[in-house]
DOVO-252542 format. One record per residue (C-alpha): residue number from 1; residue in three letters; x, y negated, z negated. Coordinates in steps of 0.02 Angstrom, whole numbers. Layout:
BEGIN
  seq  type      c1      c2      c3
  NUM   ALA       X       Y       Z
...
***
This chain:
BEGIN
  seq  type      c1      c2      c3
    1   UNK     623     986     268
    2   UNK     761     886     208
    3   UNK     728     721      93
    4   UNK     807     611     216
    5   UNK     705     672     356
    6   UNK     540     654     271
    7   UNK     586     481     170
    8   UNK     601     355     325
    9   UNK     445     434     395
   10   UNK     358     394     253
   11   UNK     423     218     222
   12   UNK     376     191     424
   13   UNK     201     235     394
   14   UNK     190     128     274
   15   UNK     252     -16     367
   16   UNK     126      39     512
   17   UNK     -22      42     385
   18   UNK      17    -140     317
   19   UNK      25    -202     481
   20   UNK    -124    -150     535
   21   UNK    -234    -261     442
   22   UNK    -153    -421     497
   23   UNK    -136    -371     675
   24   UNK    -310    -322     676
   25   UNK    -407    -451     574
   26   UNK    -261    -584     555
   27   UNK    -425    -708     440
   28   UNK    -462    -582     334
   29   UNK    -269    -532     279
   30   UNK    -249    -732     238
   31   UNK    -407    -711     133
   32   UNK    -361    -561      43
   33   UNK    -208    -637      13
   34   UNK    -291    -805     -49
   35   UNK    -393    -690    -160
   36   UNK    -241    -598    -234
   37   UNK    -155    -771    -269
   38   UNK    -277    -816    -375
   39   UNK    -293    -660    -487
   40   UNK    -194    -652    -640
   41   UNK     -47    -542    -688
   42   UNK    -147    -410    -782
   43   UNK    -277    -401    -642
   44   UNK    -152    -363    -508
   45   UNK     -37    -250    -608
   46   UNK    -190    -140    -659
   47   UNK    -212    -131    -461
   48   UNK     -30     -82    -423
   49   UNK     -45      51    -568
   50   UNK    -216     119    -498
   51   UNK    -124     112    -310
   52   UNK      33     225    -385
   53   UNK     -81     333    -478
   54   UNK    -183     373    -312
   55   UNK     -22     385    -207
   56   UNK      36     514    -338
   57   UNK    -133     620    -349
   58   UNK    -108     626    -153
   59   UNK      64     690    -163
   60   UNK       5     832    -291
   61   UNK    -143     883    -185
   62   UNK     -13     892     -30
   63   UNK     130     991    -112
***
Protein backbone atom coordinates (compact mmCIF):
# COMPACT_ATOMS: atom_id res chain seq x y z
CA UNK A 1 0.00 0.00 0.00
CA UNK A 2 1.00 3.34 -0.94
CA UNK A 3 1.64 6.20 1.91
CA UNK A 4 -0.99 8.34 0.55
CA UNK A 5 -3.54 5.69 0.57
CA UNK A 6 -2.98 4.62 4.10
CA UNK A 7 -2.24 8.38 5.61
CA UNK A 8 -5.89 9.99 5.16
CA UNK A 9 -7.33 6.76 6.48
CA UNK A 10 -5.52 7.09 9.37
CA UNK A 11 -5.96 10.80 10.03
CA UNK A 12 -10.00 9.93 9.40
CA UNK A 13 -9.99 7.51 12.12
CA UNK A 14 -8.72 9.66 14.16
CA UNK A 15 -11.16 12.30 13.60
CA UNK A 16 -13.97 9.49 14.04
CA UNK A 17 -12.40 8.41 17.44
CA UNK A 18 -12.37 12.11 18.87
CA UNK A 19 -15.72 12.55 17.93
CA UNK A 20 -17.02 9.91 19.50
CA UNK A 21 -16.74 10.98 22.97
CA UNK A 22 -18.54 14.23 22.53
CA UNK A 23 -21.25 12.86 20.42
CA UNK A 24 -21.75 10.24 22.84
CA UNK A 25 -21.40 11.77 26.31
CA UNK A 26 -21.34 15.57 25.19
CA UNK A 27 -21.03 16.38 29.82
CA UNK A 28 -18.36 14.33 30.23
CA UNK A 29 -16.04 15.75 27.10
CA UNK A 30 -16.72 19.46 28.77
CA UNK A 31 -15.48 17.88 32.02
CA UNK A 32 -12.52 16.24 30.75
CA UNK A 33 -11.79 19.22 29.12
CA UNK A 34 -12.37 21.39 32.36
CA UNK A 35 -10.02 18.87 33.96
CA UNK A 36 -7.24 19.24 31.32
CA UNK A 37 -7.51 23.15 31.64
CA UNK A 38 -6.55 23.04 34.85
CA UNK A 39 -3.45 20.75 34.70
CA UNK A 40 -0.17 22.28 34.27
CA UNK A 41 2.24 22.19 31.33
CA UNK A 42 4.41 19.35 32.63
CA UNK A 43 1.33 17.26 33.55
CA UNK A 44 -0.14 17.40 30.11
CA UNK A 45 3.06 17.14 28.10
CA UNK A 46 4.03 13.93 30.09
CA UNK A 47 0.46 12.73 28.77
CA UNK A 48 1.05 13.67 25.09
CA UNK A 49 4.57 11.91 25.39
CA UNK A 50 2.98 8.71 27.07
CA UNK A 51 0.03 9.01 24.11
CA UNK A 52 3.00 9.10 21.22
CA UNK A 53 4.90 6.50 22.91
CA UNK A 54 1.75 4.09 22.91
CA UNK A 55 0.75 5.14 19.34
CA UNK A 56 4.35 4.15 18.37
CA UNK A 57 4.50 0.68 20.35
CA UNK A 58 1.18 0.03 18.31
CA UNK A 59 2.70 0.81 15.04
CA UNK A 60 5.74 -1.63 15.86
CA UNK A 61 3.50 -4.45 17.00
CA UNK A 62 1.45 -3.88 13.57
CA UNK A 63 4.36 -3.69 11.07
Amino acid sequence: MDFWQVFPAAVALVFVFEGMLPFISPARWRAAFAIVAQMDDASIRRFGLGSMLFGIGILYLVN
